[in-house]
N, C-alpha and C positions, 0 to 999 in steps of 0.2 A: 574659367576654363575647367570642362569636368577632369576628373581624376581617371588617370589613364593605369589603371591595373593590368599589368603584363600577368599572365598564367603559366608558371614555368615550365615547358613542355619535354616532356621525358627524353630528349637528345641534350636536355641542360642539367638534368639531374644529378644529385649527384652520384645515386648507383650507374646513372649510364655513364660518367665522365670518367671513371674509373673503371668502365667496361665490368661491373658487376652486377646481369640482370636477372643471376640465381638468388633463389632463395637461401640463409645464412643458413637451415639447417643442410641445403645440399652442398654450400662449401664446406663446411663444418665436417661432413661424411668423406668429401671428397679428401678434405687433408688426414684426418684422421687414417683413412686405408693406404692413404700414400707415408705415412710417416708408420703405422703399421708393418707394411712393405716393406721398407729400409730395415725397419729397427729386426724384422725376420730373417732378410738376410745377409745383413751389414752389421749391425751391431752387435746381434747374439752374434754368428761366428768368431769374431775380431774378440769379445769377451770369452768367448771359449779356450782361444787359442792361449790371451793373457793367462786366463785361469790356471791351465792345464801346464803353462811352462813355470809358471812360478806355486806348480802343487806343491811339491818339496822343499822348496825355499829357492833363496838365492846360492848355496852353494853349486850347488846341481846344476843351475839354469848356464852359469859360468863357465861348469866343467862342460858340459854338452857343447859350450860355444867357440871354447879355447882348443878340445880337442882336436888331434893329428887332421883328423879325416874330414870335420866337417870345419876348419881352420884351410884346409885343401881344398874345399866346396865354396869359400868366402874367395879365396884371392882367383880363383878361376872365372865365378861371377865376377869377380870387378873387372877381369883383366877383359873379360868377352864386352862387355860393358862400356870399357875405356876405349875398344875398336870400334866397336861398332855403331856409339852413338857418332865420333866425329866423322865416320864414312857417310852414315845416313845424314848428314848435316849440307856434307858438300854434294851431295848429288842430291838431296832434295830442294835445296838452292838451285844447284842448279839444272834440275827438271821442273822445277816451276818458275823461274823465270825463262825457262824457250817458252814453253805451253804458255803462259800467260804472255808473253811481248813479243811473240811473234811469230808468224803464220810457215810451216812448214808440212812435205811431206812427211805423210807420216805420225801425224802429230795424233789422232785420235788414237792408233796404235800402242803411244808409249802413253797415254792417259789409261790406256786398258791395262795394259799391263803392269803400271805402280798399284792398279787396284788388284791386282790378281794375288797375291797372300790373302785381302780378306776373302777371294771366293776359292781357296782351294784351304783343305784341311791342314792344321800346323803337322802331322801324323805322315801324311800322303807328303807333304813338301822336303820331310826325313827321309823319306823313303827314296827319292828322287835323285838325295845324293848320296844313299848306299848304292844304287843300280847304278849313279854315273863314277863314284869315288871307289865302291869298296873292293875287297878282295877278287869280285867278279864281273866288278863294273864293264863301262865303256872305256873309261881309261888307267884302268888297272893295270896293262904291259907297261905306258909310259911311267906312270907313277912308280911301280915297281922297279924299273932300269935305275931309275936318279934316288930310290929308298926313301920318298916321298908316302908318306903316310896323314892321309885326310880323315877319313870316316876313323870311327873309335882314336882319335884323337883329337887336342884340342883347334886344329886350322877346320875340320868337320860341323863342330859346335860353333865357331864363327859365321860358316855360312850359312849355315842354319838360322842362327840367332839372323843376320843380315837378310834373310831374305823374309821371313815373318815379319821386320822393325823397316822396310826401307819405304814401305807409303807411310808414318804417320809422319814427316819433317814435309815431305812435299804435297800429300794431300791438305794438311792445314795452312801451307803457303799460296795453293794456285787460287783458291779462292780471295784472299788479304790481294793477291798482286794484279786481281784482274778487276777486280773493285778501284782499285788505282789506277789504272792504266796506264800509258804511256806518255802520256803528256810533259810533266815532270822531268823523265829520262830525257826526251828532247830537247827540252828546252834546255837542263845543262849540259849536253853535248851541242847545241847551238850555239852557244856561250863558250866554248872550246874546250871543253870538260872532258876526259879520256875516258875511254870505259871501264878503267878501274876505280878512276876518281866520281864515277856517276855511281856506281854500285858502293860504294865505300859510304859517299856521303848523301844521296838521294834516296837510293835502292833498300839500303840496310836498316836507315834510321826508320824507314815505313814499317818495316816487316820485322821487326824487331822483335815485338811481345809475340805475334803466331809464331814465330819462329821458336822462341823459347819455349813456347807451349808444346810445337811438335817435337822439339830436344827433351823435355819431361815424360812425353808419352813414349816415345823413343826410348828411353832410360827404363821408365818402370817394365818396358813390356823387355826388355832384351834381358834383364833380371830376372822376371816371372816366369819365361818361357820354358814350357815343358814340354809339349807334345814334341814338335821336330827336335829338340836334341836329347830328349831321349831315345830316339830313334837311330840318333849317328853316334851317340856318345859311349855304347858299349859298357855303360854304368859301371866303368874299371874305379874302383874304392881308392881314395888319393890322388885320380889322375883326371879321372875324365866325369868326374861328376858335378852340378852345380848345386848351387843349393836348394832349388826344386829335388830333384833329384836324390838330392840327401835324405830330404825329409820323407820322400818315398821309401828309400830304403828302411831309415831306424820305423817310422812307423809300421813296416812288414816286418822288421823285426821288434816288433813290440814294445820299443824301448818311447811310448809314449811322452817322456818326460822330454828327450834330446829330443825329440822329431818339431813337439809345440815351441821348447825352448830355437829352435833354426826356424823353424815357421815365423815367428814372434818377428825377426827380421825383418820375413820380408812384409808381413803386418806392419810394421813402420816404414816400410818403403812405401808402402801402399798411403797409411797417412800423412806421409810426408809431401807424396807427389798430391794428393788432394790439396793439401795446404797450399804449397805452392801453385797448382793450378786456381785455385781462388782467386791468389794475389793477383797473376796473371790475368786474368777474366777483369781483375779489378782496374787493373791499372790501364790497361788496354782496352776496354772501357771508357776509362777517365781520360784517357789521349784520344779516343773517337771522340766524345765530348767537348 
């Protein structure tokens, strides 16, 4: 019997099995500009900030972080922080499970409008509620009767924060939940399952890791956020500032050292929530798998 020599044909190769049918100098360039890229405006910044809070030592970086005002600028960030991520939890729960299981009017409606923070300006959405909150608003006579005060304080900076942070829990749920669909849900409510015992134990265990992803991103942006609450927040020193906000002030006043050393913060909030989004990415992942 002659010898049957197969010729391995380039859909068996193995730069085509691994989908690599560039040449090594054009991946080589390709990574190189992209890790370029990062290291330009990710790593130098992040080192700058390090550098610049620990110029003078650690005495300094302490005192910048312990003081009155910008110790007033921490607990104000956590507290906007500690509202606003579990608000955005339950109503991104649950706007992506109506949207994804189950047909209503209306429904294209609130899908536009969980996306409308990303298409209007953080700047322009402050503004929205000094015209409707402040001193000259739309509902300023009510406000005023009952000595209700929203804008330049801190119920102002709440909604703010709330309404920039309220799509990333449910934009990263409707897609996890419509991947799933409803099969599942039925069949343990066919089984006699109640609708709290189908969300508890069917519903939750699916959407677990998007879920926590979009409570991470939720976290880091209600933290970070500057444009709308510097707009309502009337930049009052001990009262109504966060620590964006902070670090705006001491760097207009020059005081370089406190503004990197409060910056420096939220530079570990920042590497914090990457870390944690990794694990996230990984694990969830590894349960798709």
């Amino acid at each position: 019997m002659p010898d049957l020599h197969v010729v391995p044909s380039q859909a068996t190769s193995p730069r085509a099995i691994v989908g690599q049918t560039e040449a090594p100098w054009i991946r080589w360039l390709l990574i190189t500009v992209a890790l370029g890229f990062l290291g330009l405006v990710l790593i130098v910044p992040l080192a700058a900030v390090f550098t610049e809070a620990f110029a003078k030592g650690w005495e300094l970086y302490l005192a910048a972080l312990v003081e009155e005002e910008a110790w007033s600028a921490i607990k104000l960030t956590l507290l906007i922080a500690s509202i606003t991520v579990p608000l955005n939890l339950i109503f991104g729960v649950a706007a992506a499970w109506a949207i994804a299981k189950f047909q209503f009017a209306g429904k294209n409606l609130l899908v536009t409008l969980i996306d409308l923070p990303f298409a209007v300006s953080p700047v322009i959405s402050g503004l929205i509620f000094v015209l409707l909150f402040g001193a000259q608003g739309v509902f300023a006579p009510v406000l005023e009767a009952y000595d209700i005060q929203i804008v330049y304080a801190w119920p102002g900076i709440l909604l703010a924060t709330l309404f920039v942070t309220f799509p990333f829990v449910a934009r990263e749920l409707i897609p996890v939940m419509q991947a799933q669909g409803t099969e599942e849900e039925e069949a343990a409510i066919s089984l006699g399952a109640s609708g709290w015992q189908t969300f508890w134990r069917v519903t939750l265990p699916n959407i677990k890791w998007g879920l926590l992803y979009g409570v991470i991103l939720c976290n880091a942006r209600a933290m970070g956020e500057f444009g709308a609450v510097s707009v309502v927040s009337g930049h009052i020193r001990g009262e109504t500032n966060t620590i964006p906000l902070h670090v705006e002030i001491l760097y207009n006043e020059y005081n370089f050292v406190a503004a990197f050393a409060v910056a420096s913060l939220l530079a570990v909030l920042a590497l914090f929530t990457l870390v944690i989004k990794s694990i996230v990415e990984w694990k969830s992942g590894e349960h798709r798998g």
